[in-house]
C-alpha positions in Angstrom: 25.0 24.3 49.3 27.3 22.7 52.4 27.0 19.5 50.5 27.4 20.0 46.8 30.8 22.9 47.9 32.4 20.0 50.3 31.6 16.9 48.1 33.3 19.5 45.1 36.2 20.1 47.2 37.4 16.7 48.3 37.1 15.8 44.5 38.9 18.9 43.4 41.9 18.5 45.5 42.5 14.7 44.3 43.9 16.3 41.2 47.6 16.9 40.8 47.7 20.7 39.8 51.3 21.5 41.7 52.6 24.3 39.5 56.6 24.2 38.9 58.5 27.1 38.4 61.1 25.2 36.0 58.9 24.1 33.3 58.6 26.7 30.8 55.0 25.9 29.9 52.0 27.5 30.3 50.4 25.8 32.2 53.6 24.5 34.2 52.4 21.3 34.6 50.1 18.6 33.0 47.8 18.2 35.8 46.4 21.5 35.4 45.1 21.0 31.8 44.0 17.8 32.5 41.6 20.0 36.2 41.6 22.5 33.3 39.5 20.6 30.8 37.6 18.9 33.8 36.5 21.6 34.9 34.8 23.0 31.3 33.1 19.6 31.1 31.7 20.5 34.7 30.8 24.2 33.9 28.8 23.2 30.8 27.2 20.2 32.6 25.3 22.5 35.1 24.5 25.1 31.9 26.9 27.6 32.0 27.6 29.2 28.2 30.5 30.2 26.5 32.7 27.5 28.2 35.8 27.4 26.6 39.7 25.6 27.4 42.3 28.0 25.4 45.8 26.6 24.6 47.4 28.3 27.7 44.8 26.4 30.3 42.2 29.1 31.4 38.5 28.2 31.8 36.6 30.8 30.9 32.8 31.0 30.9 29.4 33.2 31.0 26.7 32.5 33.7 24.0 35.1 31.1 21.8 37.6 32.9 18.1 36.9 33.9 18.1 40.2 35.1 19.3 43.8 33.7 20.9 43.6 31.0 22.7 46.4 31.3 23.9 45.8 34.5 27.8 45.7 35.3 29.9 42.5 33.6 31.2 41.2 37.1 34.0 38.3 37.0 34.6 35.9 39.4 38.6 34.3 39.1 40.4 31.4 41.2 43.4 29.3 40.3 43.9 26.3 39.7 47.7 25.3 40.9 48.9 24.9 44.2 52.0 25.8 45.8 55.5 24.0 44.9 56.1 24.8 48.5 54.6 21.0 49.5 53.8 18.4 47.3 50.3 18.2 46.0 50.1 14.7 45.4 48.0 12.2 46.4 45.9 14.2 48.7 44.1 12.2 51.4 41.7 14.6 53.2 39.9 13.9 56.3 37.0 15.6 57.8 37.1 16.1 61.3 33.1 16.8 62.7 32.4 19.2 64.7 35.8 20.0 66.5 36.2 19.6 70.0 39.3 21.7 70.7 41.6 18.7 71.1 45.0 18.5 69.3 44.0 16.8 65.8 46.2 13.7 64.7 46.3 14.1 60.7 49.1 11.2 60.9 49.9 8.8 63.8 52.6 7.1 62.3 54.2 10.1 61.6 53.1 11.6 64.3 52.2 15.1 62.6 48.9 17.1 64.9 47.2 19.9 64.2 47.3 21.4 67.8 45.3 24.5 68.9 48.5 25.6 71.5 50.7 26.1 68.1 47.7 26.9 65.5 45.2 29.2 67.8 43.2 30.8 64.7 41.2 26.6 65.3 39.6 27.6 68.4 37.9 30.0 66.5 36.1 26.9 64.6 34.7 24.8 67.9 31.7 23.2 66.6 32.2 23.5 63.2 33.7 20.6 60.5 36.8 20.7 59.5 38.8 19.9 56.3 42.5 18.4 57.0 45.5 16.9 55.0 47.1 13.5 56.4 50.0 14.8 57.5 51.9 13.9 53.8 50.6 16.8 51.5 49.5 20.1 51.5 45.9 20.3 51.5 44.7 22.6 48.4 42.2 25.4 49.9 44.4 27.8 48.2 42.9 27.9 46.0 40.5 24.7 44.9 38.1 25.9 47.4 37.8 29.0 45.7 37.3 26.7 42.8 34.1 25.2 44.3 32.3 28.0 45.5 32.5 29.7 42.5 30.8 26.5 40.9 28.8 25.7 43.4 27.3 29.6 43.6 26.9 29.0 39.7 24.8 26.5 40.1 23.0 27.7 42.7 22.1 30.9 41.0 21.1 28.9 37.6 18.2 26.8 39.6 16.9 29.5 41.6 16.1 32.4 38.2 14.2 34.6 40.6 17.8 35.8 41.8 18.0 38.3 39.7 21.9 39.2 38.0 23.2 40.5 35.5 25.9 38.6 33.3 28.7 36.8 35.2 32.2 35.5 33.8 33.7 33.2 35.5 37.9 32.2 35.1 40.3 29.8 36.3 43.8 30.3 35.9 47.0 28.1 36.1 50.1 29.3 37.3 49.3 31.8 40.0 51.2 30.5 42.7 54.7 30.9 40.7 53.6 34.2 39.9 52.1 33.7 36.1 48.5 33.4 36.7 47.7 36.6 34.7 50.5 36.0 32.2 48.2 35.1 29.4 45.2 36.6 30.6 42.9 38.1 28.1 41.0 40.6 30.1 39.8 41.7 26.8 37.8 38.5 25.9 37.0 38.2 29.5 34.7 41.4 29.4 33.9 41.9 32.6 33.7 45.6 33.9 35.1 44.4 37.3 36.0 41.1 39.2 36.9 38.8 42.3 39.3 36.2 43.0 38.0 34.1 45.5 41.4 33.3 46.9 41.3 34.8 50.5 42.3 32.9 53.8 39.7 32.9 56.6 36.4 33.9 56.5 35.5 37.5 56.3 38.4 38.4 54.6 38.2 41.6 52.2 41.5 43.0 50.2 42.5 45.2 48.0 45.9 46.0 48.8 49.0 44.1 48.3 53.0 44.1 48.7 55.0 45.7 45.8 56.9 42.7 45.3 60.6 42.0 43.7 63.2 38.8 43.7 66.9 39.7 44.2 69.2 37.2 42.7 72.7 37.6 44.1 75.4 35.5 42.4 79.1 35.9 44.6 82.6 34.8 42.6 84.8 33.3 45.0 88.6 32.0 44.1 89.7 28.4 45.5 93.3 27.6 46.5 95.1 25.3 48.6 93.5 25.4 52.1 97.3 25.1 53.4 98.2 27.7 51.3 95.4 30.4 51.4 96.9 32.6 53.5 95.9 36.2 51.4 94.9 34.2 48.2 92.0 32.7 48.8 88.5 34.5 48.6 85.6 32.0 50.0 82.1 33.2 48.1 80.4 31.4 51.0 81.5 33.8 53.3 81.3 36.5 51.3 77.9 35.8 50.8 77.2 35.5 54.5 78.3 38.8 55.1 76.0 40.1 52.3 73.3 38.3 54.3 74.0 39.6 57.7 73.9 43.5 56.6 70.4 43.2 56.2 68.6 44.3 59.3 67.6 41.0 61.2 64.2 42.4 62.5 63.0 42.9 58.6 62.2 39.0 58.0 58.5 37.3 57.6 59.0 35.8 60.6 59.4 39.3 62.7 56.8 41.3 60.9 53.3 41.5 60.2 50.5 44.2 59.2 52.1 46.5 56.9 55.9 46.0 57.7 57.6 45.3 54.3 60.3 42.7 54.8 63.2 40.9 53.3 63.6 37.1 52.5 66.1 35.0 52.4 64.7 32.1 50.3 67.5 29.9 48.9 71.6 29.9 49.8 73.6 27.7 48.0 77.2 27.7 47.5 81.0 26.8 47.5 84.2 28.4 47.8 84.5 29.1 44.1 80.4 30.6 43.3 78.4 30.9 46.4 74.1 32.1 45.0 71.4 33.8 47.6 67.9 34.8 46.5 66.1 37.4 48.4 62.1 37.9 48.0 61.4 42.0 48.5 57.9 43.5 49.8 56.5 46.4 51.1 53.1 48.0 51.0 54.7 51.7 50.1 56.4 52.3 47.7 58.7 54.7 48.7 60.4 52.1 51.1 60.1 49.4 48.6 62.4 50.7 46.5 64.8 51.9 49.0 64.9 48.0 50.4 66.2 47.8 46.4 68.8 50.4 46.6 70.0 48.6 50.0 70.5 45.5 48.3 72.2 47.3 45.3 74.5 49.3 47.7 75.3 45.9 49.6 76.9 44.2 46.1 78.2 47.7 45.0 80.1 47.9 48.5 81.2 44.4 47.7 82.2 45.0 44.5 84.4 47.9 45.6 86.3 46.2 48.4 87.1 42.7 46.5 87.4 43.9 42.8 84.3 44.2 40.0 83.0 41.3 39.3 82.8 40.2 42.3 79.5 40.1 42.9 76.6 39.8 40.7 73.0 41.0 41.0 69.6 40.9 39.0 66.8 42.5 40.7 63.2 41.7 39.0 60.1 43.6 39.7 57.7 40.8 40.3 53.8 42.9 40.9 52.8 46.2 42.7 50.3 47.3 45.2 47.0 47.4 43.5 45.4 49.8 45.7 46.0 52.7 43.2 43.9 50.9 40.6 40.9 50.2 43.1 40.9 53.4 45.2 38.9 55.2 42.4 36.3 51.8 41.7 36.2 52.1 45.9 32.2 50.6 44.7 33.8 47.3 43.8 35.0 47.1 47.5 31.9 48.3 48.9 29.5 45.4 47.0 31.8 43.1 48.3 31.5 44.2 51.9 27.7 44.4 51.3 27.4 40.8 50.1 29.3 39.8 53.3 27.2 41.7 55.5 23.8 40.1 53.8 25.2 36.7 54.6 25.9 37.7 58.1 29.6 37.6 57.7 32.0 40.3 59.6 34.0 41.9 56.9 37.8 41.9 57.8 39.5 44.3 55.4 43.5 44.3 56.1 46.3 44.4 53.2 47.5 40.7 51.4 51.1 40.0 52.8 51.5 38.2 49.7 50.8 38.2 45.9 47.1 37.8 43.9 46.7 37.6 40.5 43.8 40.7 41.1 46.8 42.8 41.7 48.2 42.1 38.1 44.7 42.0 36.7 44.2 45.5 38.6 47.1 47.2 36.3 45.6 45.5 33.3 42.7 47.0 33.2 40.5 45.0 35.4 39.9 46.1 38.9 40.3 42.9 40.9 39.7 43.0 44.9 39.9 39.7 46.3 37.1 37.9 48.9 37.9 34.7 51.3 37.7 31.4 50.3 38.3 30.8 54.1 41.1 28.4 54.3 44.2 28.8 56.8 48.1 27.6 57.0 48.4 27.2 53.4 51.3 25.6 51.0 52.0 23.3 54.2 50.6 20.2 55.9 48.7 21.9 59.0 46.2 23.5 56.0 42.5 23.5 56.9 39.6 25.0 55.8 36.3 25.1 57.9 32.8 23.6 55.8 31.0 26.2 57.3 33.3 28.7 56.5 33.0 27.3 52.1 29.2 27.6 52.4 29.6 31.0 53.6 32.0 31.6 50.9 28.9 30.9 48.4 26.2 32.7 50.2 28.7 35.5 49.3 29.3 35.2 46.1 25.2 34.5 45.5 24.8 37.9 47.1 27.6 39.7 45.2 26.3 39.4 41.7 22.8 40.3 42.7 21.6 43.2 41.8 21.1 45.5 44.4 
């Protein structure tokens, strides 16, 4: 397995698949059809059935059962975009054998390391190989490692029949990290009963709860005069949108909480005198609070609005996903199989809430109960990204065990 999931991986994250939020399309960007249709020559090459390429880029296809027929349809779903956060081209990984502990130099020139006094979560990997970027790009764990496993279990499970499952569908999706990966799902021709994504961080990880998410768009209407004349004329939407900013409570940020604090999240500020624009990313596990962090950003313009005329400022508030635990509470089983299958394979199960987005929580309130299972990665959308070998081969051994029947 350790060789046919790494040699996978380092081809998979060659591939241009950044997805970009301005396009339009589904998918967002070329490179994803072109992984998209690589991939469904791959899937039928080690004998999957049923592969097909729709118009919208999701691979879809049927490992068949050799086993119960009339055993649960299980899915297994990873993406196939990464993250606009960092570019995702021209990937150059580097494999780093059996780390020492030492501070890792992904670019000398640039003089960009990987050091375990700022990124702690290596030491836990002494021994073990690891997979790193060069300093320039992200790396592409998220999710193209989940990509591999999935294939690589596939074709584990189709040379070894006496594993006995019952039918698997497998999915990958474009778009997930701008928050369309389950726009043009069709859970209907998908079939399956319940599914996976294989789009965790580090190893052991088990979720099936996530933020209820929302973006706050905030646009601020200034007025420009004469800065020698402004005296009680002028009206500077920069400042105005500062002190929107600053009402929100400071210790509410990423960067200050963690668990199940919700937060707010100032992503983009932009602005002149005349128009000043600030975008806000909302989470929180309950939903009680989450929509009370809505009505504080509503009351924020309203009071706005109120003190400098209507009009003033602007908001549009979009409900992005919610918490999927509501849908997987009463399938509880789906959770459990998965803990299982990481127990058989000797892995600790770490189950904690997703401070962040998955397409299983979309897929959840469609129909299909989707918990989702490490693909064991850390640091992702950045440079420092890394994913243990070790930690991809367990990734497999799970996903082997998982559609097993019991």
């Amino acid at each position: 397995m350790r060789e046919s999931v790494l040699s996978r991986f380092l081809k998979y994250v060659t591939i241009h698949t950044q997805s970009d939020t301005s396009s339009g399309t589904t998918p967002s960007s070329d490179g994803q059809m072109h992984f998209a249709r690589q991939l469904a020559d791959e899937l039928q090459q080690i004998g999957l059935h049923d592969v097909s390429v729709d118009k919208n880029g999701y691979v879809m296809a049927t490992l068949p059962a050799n086993g119960d027929t009339a055993a649960p349809v299980i899915g297994l779903i990873a993406h196939m975009d990464t993250s606009p956060d960092m570019s995702g081209e021209g990937v150059k990984p580097q494999i780093v054998e059996r780390f020492n502990g030492q501070p890792i130099v992904l670019n000398p020139s640039k003089h960009i390391v990987l050091d375990p006094s700022e990124f702690p979560e290596l030491n836990r990997y002494l021994g073990q190989d690891l997979v790193v970027t060069d300093g320039n790009t992200l790396l592409g764990a998220d999710d193209k490692a989940g990509i591999a496993e999935i294939v690589t279990a596939a074709e584990y499970l189709l040379a070894h029949p006496e594993l006995k499952h019952g039918k698997v569908r497998i999915c990958f999706t474009p778009d997930e990290e701008i928050g369309q990966g389950a726009d043009h799902f069709d859970v209907a021709r998908f079939g399956a009963d319940f599914a996976y994504t294989i789009d965790g961080g580090e190893i052991g990880e088990l979720e099936f709860e996530n933020f209820h998410a929302a973006s706050a768009h905030i646009t601020v209407i200034g007025r420009n005069v004469h800065p020698g004349y402004a005296k009680g004329k002028m009206r500077n939407a920069i400042h105005l949108a500062r002190k929107l900013a600053n009402h929100l409570p400071a210790d509410e940020v990423p960067e200050a909480t963690d668990g199940y604090e919700g937060f707010f999240h100032l992503i983009a500020f932009n602005g002149t005198v005349e128009k000043a624009e600030i975008e806000y990313i909302i989470r929180d596990f309950d939903e009680v609070k989450f929509s009370h962090r809505k009505e504080m950003i509503q009351a924020m313009v309203d009071d706005l609005n109120q003190q400098f005329g209507a009009g003033t400022a602007l908001l549009q508030i979009k409900d992005q996903y919610a918490n999927m635990r509501t849908k997987i509470e009463p399938v509880m089983h789906v959770v459990d199989r998965a803990r299982a299958a990481m127990e058989k394979a000797g892995v600790t199960p770490l189950v904690r809430p997703i401070r962040g987005g998955t397409d299983g929580a979309r897929l959840s309130f469609m129909g299909l109960p989707t918990p989702n299972i490490f693909a064991g990665g850390h640091y992702f959308h950045g440079r420092f990204e890394f994913v243990p070998v070790q930690s991809m081969e367990k990734a497999v051994e799970v996903i082997v065990n998982l559609v097993q029947q019991p």
